[in-house]
N, C-alpha and C positions, 0 to 999 in steps of 0.2 A: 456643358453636358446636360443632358435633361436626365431623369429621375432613372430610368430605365438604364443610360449608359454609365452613369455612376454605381450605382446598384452591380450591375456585370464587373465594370473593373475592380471594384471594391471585394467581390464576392457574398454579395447576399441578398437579398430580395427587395425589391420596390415596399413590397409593403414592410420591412422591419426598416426600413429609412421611413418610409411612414410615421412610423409606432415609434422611431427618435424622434423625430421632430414633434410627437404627442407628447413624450415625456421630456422636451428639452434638454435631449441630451446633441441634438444637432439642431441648430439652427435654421431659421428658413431663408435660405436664397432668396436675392432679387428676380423677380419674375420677368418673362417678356411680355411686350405689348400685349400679346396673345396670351397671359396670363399662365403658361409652362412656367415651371420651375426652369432656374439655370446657373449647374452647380459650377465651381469653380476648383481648383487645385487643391487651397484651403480646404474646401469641403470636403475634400476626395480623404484630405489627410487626415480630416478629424472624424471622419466615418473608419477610417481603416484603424485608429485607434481606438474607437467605441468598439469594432469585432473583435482586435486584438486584447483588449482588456475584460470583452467578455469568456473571447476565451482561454483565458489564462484563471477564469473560475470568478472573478469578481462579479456580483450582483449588481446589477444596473444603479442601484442608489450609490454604490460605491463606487459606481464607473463615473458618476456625475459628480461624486467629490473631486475625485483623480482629475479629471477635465477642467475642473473649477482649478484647480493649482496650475494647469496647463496656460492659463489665460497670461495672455500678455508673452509668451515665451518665441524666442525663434522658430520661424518654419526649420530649419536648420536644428534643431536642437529635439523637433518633436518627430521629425525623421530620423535621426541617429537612434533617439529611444525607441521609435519603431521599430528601426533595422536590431535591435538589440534583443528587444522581443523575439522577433524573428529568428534570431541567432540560439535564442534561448530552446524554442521549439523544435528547432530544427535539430538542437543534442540530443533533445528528448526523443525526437521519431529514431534517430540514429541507434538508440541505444534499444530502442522496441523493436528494430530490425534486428540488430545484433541477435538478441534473446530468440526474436522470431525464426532467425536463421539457425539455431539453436536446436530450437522447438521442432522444425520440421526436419532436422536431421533426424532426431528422436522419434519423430512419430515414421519416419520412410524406413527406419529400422526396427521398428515394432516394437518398441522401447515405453513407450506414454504408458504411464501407473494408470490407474482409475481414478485417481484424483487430477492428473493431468488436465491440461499441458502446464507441467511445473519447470524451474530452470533447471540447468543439467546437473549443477550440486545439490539439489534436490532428491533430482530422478536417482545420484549414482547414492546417494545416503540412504535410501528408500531401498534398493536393490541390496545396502547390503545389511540389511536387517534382514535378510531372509524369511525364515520360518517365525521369528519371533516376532512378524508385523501379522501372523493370523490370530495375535491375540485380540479381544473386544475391544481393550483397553487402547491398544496400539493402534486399531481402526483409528479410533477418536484424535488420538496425536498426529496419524496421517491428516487428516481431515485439518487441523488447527496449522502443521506447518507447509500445508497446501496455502491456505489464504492467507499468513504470516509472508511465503514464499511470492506471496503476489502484489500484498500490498506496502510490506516493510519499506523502509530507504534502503538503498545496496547495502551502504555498512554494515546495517544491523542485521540486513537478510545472512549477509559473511561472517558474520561473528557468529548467530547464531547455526548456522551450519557449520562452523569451525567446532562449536561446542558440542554440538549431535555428534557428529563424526570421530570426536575424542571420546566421546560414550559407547562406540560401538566397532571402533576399529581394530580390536581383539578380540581374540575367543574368550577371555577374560573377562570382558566389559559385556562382549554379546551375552554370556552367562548370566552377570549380574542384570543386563536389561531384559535376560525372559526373570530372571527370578522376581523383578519388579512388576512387572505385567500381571506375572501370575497370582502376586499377590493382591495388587488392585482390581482385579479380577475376579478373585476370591471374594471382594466386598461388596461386588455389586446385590447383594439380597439383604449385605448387616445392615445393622443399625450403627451410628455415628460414634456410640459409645463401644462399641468391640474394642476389644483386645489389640485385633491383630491392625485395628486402624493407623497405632502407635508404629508396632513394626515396620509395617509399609512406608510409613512416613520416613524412618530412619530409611531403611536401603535405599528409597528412592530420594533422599536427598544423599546420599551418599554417593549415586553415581554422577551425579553432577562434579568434574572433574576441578581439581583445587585449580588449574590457572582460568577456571570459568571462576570460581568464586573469589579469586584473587582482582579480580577484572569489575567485581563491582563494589558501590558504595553502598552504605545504609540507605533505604529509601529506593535503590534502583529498581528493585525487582517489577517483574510482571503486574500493574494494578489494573484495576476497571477495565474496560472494554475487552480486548479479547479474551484475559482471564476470568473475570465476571459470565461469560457467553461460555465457555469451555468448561467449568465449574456447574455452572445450569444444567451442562448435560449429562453430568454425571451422574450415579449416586448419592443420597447423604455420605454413606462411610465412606465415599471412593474421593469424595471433594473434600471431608473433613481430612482425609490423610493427605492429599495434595496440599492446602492449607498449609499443614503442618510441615510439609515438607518444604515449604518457601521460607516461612519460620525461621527453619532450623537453618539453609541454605544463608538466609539474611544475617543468622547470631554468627554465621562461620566470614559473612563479610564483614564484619563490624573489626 
């Protein structure tokens, strides 16, 4: 095969077979008299695992470690792990069509939030907060378990909408989550030392539901990245009660 027809079957470009062969991540074919390159099978198969290893997120230095352990191994043995890869990707689109098929059912019925397109445990938890997601404070929560809802692992996206939904699935809990809002609400102008910071801190670690805090251990809680980023955009008094409310949340897991 010359440079061009491996490239096509492969799916990538003459010049990033190029740009391996710069960086010795593929080899250089024996050439012909006429001095073309002329790849072979081999070739074909250690190119399709340079694309499959980039794209499963590894960085090229780390695709030439992977390769480097590769040496000496069965053609038989680096096709199976190819085909495995393949198998691996192919659950992954499967399951982005699911959601996608999801997605446009919700959006052909007029259904997509403004934070959307989120999953459909999302959208229906979001729907049933009614009146009490026109709070500021609530905005903000939208906003956090949109890209929670995007980026989580499924588990964690299910748990965590298992635990929203025991928060708000009575007139009862709906009550106590405006009564929360309103009061993290109320602190968007104090200062960190307020009074009512304490308050707020208790109700709102208080609707956090006992089999949610049954369900964790010390140390589990929310740390760094998207709590740090969600905290930034609050208030002093509105993050020092949040704060506080993980706190308390965490002495009731202990």
């Amino acid at each position: 095969m010359r440079i061009g027809e491996i490239a096509a079957l492969v799916g990538v470009t003459p010049r990033a077979v190029r740009h391996y062969h710069r960086l010795g991540l593929l080899p250089e074919p024996v050439r012909r008299a006429n001095g073309y390159r002329e790849y072979g099978l081999r070739d074909a198969v250690l190119l399709a695992r340079v694309r499959r290893l980039a794209e499963l997120g590894l960085g090229l230095d780390e695709v030439r470690d992977v390769l480097a352990d590769d040496e000496g191994r069965e053609l038989v043995e680096v096709l199976e792990e190819l085909d495995a890869d393949l198998g691996r990707q192919e659950a992954v689109i499967r399951e982005r069509r699911t959601r996608l098929a999801e997605l446009l059912g919700e959006a052909r019925a007029g259904r997509i939030t403004a934070e959307g397109p989120v999953s459909a445990e999302l959208a229906g938890l979001l729907a049933g907060l009614g009146e009490v997601s026109a709070s500021p404070m609530a905005a903000k929560d939208r906003e956090l378990l949109a890209l929670l809802d995007t980026v989580a692992p499924k588990e964690e996206r299910g748990r965590l909408m298992e635990a929203m939904r025991s928060m708000t699935e009575t007139p009862e809990a709906l009550e106590r989550a405006r009564d929360v809002y309103a009061r993290l609400d109320a602190l968007a102008e104090a200062e960190p030392d307020d009074p009512r910071v304490a308050a707020a801190a208790e109700a709102l670690a208080d609707c956090v539901p006992d089999e949610a805090v049954a369900s964790l251990e010390a140390g589990e809680l929310p740390e760094g990245g998207f709590t740090d980023a969600f905290l930034a955009d609050l208030s002093p008094a509105q993050a020092a009660a949040v704060r506080r409310a993980l706190r308390l949340v965490q002495e009731r897991a202990r």
